[in-house]
C-alpha positions as a printed NumPy array, in Angstrom:
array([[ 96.192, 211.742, 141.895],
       [ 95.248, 208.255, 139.669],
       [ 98.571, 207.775, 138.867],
       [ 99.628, 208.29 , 143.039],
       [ 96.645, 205.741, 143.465],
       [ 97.907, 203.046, 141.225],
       [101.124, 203.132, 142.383],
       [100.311, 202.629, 145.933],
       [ 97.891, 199.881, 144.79 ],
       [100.408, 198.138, 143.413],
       [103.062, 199.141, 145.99 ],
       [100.521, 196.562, 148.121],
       [ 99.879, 194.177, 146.275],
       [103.504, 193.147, 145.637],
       [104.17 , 193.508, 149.476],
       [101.058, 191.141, 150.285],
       [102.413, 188.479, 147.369],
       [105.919, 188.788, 149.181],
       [104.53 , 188.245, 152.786],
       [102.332, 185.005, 151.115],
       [105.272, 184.07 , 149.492],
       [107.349, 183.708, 152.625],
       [104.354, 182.071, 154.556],
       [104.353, 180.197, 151.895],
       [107.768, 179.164, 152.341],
       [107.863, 178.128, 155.746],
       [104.836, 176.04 , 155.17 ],
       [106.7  , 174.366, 152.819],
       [109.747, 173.594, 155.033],
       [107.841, 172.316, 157.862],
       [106.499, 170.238, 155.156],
       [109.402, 168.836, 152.96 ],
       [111.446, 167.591, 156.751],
       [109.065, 164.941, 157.517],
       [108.889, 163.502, 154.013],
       [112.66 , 163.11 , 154.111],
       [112.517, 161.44 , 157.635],
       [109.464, 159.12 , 156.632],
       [112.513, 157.149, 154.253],
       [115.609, 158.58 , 154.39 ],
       [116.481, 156.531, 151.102],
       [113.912, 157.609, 149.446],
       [115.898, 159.6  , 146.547],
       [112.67 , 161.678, 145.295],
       [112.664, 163.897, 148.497],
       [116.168, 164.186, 147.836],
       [115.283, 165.67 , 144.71 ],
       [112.401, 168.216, 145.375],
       [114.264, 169.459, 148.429],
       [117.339, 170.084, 146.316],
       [115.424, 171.299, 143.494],
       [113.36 , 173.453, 145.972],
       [116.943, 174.947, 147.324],
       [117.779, 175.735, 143.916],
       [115.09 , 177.81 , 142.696],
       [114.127, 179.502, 145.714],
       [116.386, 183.087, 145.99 ],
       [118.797, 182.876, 148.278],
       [117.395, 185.73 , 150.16 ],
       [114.534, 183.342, 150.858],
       [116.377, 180.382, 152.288],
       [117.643, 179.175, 148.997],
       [121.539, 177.833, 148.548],
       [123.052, 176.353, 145.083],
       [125.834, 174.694, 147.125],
       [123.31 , 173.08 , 149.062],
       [121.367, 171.807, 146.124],
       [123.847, 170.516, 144.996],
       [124.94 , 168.364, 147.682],
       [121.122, 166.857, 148.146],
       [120.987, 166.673, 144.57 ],
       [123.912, 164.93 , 144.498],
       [122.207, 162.702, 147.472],
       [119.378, 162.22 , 144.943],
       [121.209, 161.109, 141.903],
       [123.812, 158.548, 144.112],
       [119.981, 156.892, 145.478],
       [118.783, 156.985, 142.126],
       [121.79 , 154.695, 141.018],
       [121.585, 152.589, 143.561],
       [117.995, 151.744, 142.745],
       [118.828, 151.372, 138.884],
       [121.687, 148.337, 140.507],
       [119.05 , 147.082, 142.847],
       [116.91 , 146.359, 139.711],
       [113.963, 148.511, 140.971],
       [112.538, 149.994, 137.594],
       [111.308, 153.044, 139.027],
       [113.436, 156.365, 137.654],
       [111.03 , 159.293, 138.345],
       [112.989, 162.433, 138.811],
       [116.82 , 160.678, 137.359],
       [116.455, 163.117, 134.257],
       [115.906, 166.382, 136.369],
       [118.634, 165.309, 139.001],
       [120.799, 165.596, 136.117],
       [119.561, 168.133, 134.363],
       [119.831, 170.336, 137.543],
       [122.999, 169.361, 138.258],
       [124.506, 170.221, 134.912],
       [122.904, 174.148, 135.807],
       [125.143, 174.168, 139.3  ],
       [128.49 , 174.687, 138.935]])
């Protein structure tokens, strides 16, 4: 009977993480839009979008091919801000790195 009891316990408890995790989720989306439309040449939104596509499962709205291209996005900003003289090269390094992992 324990051994009934844990496993429904933790039958629930994984099901209530995966329902926060998708509420989660679509918090998050709602979220990341207006940060891209606030500067659309802003290559750090680029970035944690792209990143975000890439780790999130694709069963949960994630997409490599789409990381990629926003990644992509990212990394082209990023260079155009290195030309522009603007010192600034948060994320460059992890655009790259990322890339390199998406074939």
């Amino acid at each position: 009977m324990k051994a009934i009891l844990t496993e429904i316990l933790i039958i629930a408890t994984a099901a209530t993480v995966q329902s926060q995790t998708l509420i989660s989720g679509k918090i998050s989306n709602q979220k990341k839009e207006p940060i891209q439309s606030v500067n659309p040449q802003n290559p750090r939104a680029f970035n944690l979008v792209g990143w975000q596509k890439f780790a999130t499962p694709k069963a949960w709205g994630g997409d490599k091919a789409k990381a990629k291209e926003l990644l992509q996005q990212a990394n082209q900003l990023l260079m155009q801000e290195s030309d522009a003289g603007v010192s600034s090269h948060w994320g460059k390094t992890e655009v790259e790195e990322l890339l390199k992992q998406i074939k």
